[in-house]
C-alpha positions in Angstrom: -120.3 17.3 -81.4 -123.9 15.5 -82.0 -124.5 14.1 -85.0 -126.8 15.4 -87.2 -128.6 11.8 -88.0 -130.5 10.0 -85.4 -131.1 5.9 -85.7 -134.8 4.5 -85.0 -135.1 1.0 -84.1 -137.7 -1.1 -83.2 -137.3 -5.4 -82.7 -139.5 -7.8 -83.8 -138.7 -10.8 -82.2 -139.4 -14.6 -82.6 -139.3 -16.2 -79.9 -139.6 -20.0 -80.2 -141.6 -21.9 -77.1 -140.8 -25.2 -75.4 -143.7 -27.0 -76.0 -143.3 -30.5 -76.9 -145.8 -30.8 -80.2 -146.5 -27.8 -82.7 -149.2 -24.7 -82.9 -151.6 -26.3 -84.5 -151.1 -30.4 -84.6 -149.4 -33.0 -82.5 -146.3 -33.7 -84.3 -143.0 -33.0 -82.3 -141.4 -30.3 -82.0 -137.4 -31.9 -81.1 -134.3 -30.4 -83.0 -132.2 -32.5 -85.1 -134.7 -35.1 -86.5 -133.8 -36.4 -89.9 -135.8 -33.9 -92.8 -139.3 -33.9 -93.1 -140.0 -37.0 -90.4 -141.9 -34.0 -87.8 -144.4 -32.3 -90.5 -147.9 -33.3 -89.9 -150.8 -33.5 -92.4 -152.2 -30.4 -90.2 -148.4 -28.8 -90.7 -148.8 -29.3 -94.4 -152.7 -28.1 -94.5 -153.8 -31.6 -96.5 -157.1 -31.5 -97.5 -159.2 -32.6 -94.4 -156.9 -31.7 -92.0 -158.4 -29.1 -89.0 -155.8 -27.2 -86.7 -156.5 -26.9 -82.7 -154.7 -24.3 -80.9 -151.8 -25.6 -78.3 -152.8 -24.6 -75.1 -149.0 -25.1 -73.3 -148.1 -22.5 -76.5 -150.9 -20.1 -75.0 -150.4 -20.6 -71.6 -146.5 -19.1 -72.7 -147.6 -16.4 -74.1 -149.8 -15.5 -71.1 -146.7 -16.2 -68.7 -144.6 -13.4 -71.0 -147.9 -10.7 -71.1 -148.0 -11.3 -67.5 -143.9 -11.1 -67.1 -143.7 -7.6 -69.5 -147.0 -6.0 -67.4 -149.2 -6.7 -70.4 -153.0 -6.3 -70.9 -153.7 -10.3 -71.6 -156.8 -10.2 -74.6 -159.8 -11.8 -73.4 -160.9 -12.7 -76.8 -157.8 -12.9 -79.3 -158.1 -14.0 -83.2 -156.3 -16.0 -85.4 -155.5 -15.0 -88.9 -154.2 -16.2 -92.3 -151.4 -14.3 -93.4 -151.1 -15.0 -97.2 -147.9 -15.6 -98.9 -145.8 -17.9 -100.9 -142.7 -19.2 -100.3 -141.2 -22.9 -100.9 -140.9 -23.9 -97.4 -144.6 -22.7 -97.0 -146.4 -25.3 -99.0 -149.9 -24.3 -97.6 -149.4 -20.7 -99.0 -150.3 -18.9 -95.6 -149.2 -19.1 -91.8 -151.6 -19.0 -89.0 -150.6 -16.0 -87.0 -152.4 -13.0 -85.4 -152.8 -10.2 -86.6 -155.8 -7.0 -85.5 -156.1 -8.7 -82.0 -153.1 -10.1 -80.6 -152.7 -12.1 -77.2 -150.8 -9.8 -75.7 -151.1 -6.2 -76.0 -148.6 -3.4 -74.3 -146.2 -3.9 -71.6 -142.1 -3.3 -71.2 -139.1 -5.0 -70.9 -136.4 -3.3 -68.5 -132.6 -3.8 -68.9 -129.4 -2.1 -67.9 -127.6 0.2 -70.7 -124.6 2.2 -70.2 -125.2 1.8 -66.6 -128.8 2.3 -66.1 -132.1 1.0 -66.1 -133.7 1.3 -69.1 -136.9 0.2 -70.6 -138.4 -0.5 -73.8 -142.1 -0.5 -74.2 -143.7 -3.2 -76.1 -146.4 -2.6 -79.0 -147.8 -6.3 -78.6 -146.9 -10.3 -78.8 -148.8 -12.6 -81.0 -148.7 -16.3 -81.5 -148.1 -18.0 -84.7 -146.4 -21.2 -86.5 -142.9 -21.3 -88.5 -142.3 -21.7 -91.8 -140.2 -24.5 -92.8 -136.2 -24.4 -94.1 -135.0 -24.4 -97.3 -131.1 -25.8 -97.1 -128.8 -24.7 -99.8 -126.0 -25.8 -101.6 -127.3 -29.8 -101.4 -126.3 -32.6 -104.0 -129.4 -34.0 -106.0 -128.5 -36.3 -108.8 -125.0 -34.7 -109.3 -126.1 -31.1 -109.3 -126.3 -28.2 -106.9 -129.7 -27.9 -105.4 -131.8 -27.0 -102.7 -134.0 -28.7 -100.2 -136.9 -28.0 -97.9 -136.9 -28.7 -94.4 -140.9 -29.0 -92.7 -139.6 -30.0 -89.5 -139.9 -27.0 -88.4 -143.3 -25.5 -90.3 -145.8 -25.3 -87.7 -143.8 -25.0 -84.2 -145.5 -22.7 -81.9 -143.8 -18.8 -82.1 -144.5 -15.7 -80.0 -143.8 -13.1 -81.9 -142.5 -10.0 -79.4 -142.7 -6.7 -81.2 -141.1 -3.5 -79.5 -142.4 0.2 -80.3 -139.7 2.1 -82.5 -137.7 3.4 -79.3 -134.4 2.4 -79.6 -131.6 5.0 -80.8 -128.6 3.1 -81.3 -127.6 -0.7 -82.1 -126.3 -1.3 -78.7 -129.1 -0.3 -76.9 -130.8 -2.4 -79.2 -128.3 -5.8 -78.2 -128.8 -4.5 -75.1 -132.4 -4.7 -74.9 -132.1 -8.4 -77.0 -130.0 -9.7 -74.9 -132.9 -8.9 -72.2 -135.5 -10.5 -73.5 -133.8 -13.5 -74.2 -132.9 -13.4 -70.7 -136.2 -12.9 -69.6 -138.0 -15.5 -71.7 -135.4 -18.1 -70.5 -136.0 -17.1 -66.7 -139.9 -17.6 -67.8 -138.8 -21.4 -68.8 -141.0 -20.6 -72.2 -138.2 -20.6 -74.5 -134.6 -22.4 -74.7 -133.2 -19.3 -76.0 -130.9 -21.7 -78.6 -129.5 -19.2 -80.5 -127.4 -21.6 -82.8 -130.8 -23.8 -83.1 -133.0 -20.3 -84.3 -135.2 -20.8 -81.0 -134.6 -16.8 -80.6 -133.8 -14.5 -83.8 -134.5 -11.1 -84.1 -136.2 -8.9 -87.3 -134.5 -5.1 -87.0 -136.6 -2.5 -88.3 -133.9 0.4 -89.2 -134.5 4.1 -90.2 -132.8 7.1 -90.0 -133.8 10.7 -89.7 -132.4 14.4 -88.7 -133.8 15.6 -84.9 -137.5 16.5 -85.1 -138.5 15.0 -88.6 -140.7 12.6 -89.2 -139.9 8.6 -89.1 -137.5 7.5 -91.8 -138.5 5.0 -94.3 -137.5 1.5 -92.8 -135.8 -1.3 -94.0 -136.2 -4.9 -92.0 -133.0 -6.8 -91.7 -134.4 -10.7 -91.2 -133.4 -13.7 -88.9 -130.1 -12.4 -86.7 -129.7 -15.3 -83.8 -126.6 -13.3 -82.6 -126.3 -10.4 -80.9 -122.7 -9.3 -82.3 -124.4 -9.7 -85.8 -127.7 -7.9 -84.5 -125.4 -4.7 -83.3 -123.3 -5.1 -86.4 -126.2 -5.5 -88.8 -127.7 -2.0 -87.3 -124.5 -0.4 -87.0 -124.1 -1.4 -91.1 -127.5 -0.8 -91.9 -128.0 2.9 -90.4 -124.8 4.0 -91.9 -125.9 3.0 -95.6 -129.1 5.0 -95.1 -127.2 7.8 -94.1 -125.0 7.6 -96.8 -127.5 7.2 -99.8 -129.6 9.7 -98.3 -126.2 12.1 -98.3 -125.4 11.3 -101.4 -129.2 12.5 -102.9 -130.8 9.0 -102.8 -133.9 7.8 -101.5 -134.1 4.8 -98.9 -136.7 2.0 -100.3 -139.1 0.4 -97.9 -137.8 -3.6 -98.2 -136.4 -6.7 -96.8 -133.1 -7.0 -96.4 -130.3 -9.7 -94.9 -127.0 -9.7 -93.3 -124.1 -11.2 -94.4 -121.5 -12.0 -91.4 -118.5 -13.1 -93.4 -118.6 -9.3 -95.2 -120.4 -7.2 -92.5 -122.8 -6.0 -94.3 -126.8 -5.9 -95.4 -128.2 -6.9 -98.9 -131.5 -6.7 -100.6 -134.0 -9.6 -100.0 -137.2 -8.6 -101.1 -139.1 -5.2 -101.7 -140.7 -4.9 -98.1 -144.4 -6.2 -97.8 -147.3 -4.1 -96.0 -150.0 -5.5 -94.2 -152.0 -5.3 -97.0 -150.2 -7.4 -99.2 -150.9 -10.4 -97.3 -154.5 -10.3 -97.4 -155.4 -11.3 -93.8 -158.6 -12.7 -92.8 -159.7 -14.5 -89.9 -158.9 -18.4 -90.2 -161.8 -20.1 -90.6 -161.0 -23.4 -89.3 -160.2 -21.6 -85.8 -162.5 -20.2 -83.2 -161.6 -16.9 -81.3 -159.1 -17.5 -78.9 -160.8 -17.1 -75.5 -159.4 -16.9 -72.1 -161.1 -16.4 -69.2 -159.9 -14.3 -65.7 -159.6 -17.7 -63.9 -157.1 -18.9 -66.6 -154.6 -15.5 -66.1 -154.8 -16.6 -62.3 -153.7 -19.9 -62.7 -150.5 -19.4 -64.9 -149.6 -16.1 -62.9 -149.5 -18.4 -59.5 -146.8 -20.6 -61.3 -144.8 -17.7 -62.3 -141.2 -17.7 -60.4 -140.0 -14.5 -58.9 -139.6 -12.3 -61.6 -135.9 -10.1 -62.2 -138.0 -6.7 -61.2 -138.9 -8.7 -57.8 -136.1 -10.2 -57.1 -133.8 -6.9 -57.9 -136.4 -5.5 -55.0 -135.4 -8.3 -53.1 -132.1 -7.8 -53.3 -131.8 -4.1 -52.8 -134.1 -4.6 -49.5 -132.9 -8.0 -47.8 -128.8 -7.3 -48.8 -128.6 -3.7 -49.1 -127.6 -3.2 -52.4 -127.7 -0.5 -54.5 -130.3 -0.7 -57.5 -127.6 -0.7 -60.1 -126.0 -3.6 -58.6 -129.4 -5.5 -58.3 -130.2 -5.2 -61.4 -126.9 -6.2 -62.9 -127.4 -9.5 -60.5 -131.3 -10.3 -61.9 -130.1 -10.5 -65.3 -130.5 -13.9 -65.4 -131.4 -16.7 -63.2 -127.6 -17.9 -63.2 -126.4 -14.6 -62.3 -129.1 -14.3 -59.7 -128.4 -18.0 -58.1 -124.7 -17.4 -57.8 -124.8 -13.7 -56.3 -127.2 -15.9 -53.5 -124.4 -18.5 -53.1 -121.5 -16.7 -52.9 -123.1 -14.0 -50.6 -124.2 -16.9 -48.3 -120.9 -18.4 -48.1 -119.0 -15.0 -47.4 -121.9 -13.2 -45.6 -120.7 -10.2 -47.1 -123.6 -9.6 -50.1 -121.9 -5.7 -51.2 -118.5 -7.3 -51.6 -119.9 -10.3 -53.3 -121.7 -8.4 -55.7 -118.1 -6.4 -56.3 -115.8 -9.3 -57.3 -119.2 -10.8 -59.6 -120.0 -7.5 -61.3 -115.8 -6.4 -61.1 -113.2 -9.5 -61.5 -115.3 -12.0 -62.4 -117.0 -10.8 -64.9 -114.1 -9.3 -66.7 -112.3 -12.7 -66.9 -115.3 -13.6 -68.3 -115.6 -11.7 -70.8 -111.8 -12.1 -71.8 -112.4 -15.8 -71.7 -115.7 -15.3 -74.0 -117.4 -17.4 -71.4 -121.2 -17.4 -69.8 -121.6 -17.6 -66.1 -122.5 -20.8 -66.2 -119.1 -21.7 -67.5 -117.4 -20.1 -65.1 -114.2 -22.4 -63.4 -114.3 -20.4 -60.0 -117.8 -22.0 -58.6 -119.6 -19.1 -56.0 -118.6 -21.3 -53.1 -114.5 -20.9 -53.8 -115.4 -16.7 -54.5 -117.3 -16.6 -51.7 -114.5 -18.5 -49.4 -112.1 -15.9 -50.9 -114.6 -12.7 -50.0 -113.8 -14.1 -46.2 -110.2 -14.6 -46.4 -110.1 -11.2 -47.4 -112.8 -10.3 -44.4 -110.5 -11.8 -41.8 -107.4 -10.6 -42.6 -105.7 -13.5 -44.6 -105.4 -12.0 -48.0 -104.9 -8.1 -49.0 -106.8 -7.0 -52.0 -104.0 -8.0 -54.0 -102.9 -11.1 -52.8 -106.9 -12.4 -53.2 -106.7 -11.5 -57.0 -103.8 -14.2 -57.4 -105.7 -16.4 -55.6 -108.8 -15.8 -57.8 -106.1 -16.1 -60.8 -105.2 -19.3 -59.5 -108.8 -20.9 -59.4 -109.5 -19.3 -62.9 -106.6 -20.8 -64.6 -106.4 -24.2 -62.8 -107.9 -27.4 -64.5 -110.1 -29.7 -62.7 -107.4 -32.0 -61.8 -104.9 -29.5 -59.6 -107.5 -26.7 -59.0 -106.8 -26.8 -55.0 -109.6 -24.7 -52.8 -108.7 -21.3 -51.7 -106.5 -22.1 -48.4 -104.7 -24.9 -50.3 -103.8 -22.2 -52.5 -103.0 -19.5 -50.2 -100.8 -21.6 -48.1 -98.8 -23.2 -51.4 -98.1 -19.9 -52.5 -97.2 -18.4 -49.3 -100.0 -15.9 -49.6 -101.2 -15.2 -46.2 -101.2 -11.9 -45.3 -99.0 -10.7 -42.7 -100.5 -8.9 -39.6 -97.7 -9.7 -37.2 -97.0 -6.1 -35.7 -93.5 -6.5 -35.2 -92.4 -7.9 -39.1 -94.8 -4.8 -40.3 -92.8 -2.2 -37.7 -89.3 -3.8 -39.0 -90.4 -3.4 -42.7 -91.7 0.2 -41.9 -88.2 1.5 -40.3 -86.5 0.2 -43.0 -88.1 2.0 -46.0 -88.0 5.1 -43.6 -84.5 4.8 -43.5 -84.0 4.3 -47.3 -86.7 7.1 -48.1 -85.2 10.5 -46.5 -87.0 12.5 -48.8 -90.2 11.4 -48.9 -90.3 11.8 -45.1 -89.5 15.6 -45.7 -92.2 15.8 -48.4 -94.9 14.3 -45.5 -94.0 17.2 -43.3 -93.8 19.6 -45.7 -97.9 18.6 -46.0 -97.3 16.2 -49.0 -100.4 13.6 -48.7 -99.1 12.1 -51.9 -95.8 11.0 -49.5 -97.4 8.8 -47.0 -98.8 6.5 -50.4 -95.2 6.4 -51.7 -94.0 5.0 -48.4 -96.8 2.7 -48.1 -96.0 1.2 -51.3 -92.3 0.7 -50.8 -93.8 -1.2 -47.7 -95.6 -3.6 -49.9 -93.3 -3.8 -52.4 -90.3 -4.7 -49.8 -92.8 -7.2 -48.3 -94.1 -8.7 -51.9 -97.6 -7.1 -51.3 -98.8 -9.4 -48.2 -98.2 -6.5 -45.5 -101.7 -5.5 -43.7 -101.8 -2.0 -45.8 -104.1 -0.6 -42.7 -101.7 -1.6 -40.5 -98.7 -0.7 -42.4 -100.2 2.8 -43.0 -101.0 3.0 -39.4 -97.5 1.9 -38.4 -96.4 4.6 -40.8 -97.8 7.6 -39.0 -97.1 6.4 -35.9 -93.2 6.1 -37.1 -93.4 9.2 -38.5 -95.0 11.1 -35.4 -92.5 9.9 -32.7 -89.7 10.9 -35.4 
């Protein structure tokens, strides 16, 4: 039964570049410094002070708008966006706001076993506020503290059309773009360090009406809490709306510790921060030649490479784009297909085994204990005959669970364990008679037209031979048995 509520989402995405100084000035951008030693008399707007854009910071953003299928802006503006809080001592941020850098374009990413896009409304570039920290000691009391290490370091703001219709598709679709903007070496996608946090914009309406008031849940640098927030957030709507309330247009936060959303702030419209064109910057101009030179350093991008992949290896597109999700899954689909020679079955044990044990053990790719060379190894003792399906997934237990110190390599481990597969014609046709002999009835039941028989005696062959029988062979020696009967 469909529900009679359907959830609108749209991200709005700060995404933190890698340059080494800040938007406007030359202080540094490095995480960790001791408080307020990074901020800038340009950071902190001092009376003289004149900010120049960064053009690495530009030059990212043109890599994404080029990455996403954007229209780059030849001319672009930037814009005071007035407001006050305490870790914005100027009173405005820089940011863009009627022309942005880069206008339209899509992310794709796979959901519930698709390929799925979300189009992009725009990306614009701007600085970050500062940090207030909480719950600091100041002469014996409970205070707060401001942070402007961060206030000016370069953002590009990534803001997706309202298209999503459920929190996982919008994880989903996160968990893409950080992806992407890592493969794009623009951002360090730092979750824990805020280099990439997410702003949810959440209503909910019945099929066919209009958009749903909105309410903006702020600064999630985790996916679980981004689906969870959503999840929270939609259902509260719902509920008041049920229950004869109205929704409020406003600001709201997430609390992880009790799963839930809370008021911030009443929720500011455009107007309220009286843009206007900064005067101490000139229009942001970049000319055709300058598109041309950052798209020739662009690597080859997940779309191209999933092309690649699905051309040069034969691979489904599913499986290709599973494999171009990142630049780690990409690299070690490559090396364990070039060490087995087998690309399909490679891509089976990363997208099957492998990634189930990794998400058991919570664990990235990068992290993973069994290297591509050792899967790859295993992929061809399974291709020639050593191991049986079976027998490999012990082996690939084995590496997974080993330390560093008596992890062995595949044959080490096949031969310690007595693993090797046995094709010897004569211990198959021995193991055969005797589960005929021991299995009257299920013989009857093959000749009586029973397929289901001929899998019952094929598995008392495994099991009498601890699952290292050849099960072509043993099903082949089977029939055979079973027609000169």
């Amino acid at each position: 039964m469909s529900s009679p509520w359907e959830i609108v989402i749209g991200l709005e995405t700060h995404v933190q570049l890698s340059t080494a100084s800040k938007m406007f000035s030359d202080a540094p951008t490095a995480f960790g410094a001791a408080p307020n030693t990074q901020a800038s008399a340009v950071d902190l707007a001092l009376p003289g002070a004149l900010p120049v854009a960064n053009r690495a910071a530009v030059e990212r953003a043109i890599r994404l708008g080029l990455a996403v299928g954007a229209t780059i802006a030849p001319v672009s503006v930037f814009a005071r966006k007035n407001y006050f809080y305490p870790d914005l001592p100027k009173g405005y941020q820089i940011s863009q706001f009627e022309i942005p850098v880069v206008q339209g374009g899509h992310v794709p990413f796979l959901f519930n076993g698709a390929v799925r896009q979300v189009e992009l409304t725009r990306a614009h570039l701007e600085e970050d506020a500062g940090k207030s920290v909480h719950g600091i000691s100041f002469e014996g009391q409970d205070a707060t503290g401001i942070d402007l290490n961060r206030a000016g370091t370069p953002l590009l703001e990534v803001v997706s059309e309202p298209v999503m219709r459920s929190a996982a598709e919008a994880a989903a679709y996160a968990r893409a773009l950080h992806a992407l903007v890592v493969w794009l070496d623009i951002c360090d996608g730092n979750l824990q360090e805020g280099s990439f946090r997410c702003d949810a914009n959440v209503s909910v309406r019945r099929p066919g009406e209009p958009l749903g008031t909105r309410c903006e849940i702020k600064n999630l640098n985790s996916f679980r809490f981004l689906e969870k927030a959503i999840t929270f957030e939609a259902q509260r709507q719902i509920e008041l709306i049920e229950d004869g309330g109205r929704v409020r247009q406003e600001t709201r936060l997430f609390d992880p510790d009790r799963g839930e959303t809370r008021t911030m702030r009443t929720k500011e419209d455009s107007h309220d921060y009286r843009y206007f064109p900064d005067p101490d910057l000139p229009p942001l101009t970049i000319a055709p030649a300058w598109i041309e030179e950052v798209r020739a350093t662009l690597p080859e991008l997940p779309a191209q490479m999933a092309a690649r992949f699905v051309r040069d290896y034969a691979l489904p597109e599913i499986d290709a784009a599973y494999l171009t999700q990142s630049r780690a899954h990409a690299a070690y689909f490559e090396a364990c297909a070039q060490a087995c020679g087998a690309p399909k079955l490679a891509a089976n044990w990363i997208m099957g085994e492998l990634a189930a044990q990794l998400n058991r053990a919570e664990l990235e790719l990068d992290a993973s204990p069994v290297s591509a060379r050792q899967l790859g190894l295993l992929i061809t003792r399974v291709q020639d005959g050593t191991l049986s399906g079976k027998t490999a997934r012990e082996v690939f237990a084995a590496l997974w669970s080993a330390d560093e110190e008596t992890r062995g390599d595949v044959d080490a481990i096949i031969e310690t364990r007595g693993l090797r597969q046995i094709s010897d014609g004569g211990a198959i046709a021995e193991a055969v008679a005797a589960v005929l002999a021991a299995n009257p009835k299920n013989i009857e039941e093959y000749r009586a037209g029973k397929a289901k028989a001929l899998n019952a005696l094929v598995g008392q062959v495994m099991k009498a031979t601890g699952g290292r029988a050849n099960p072509q062979q043993v099903s082949d020696a089977l029939r055979a048995a079973l027609a000169a009967a």
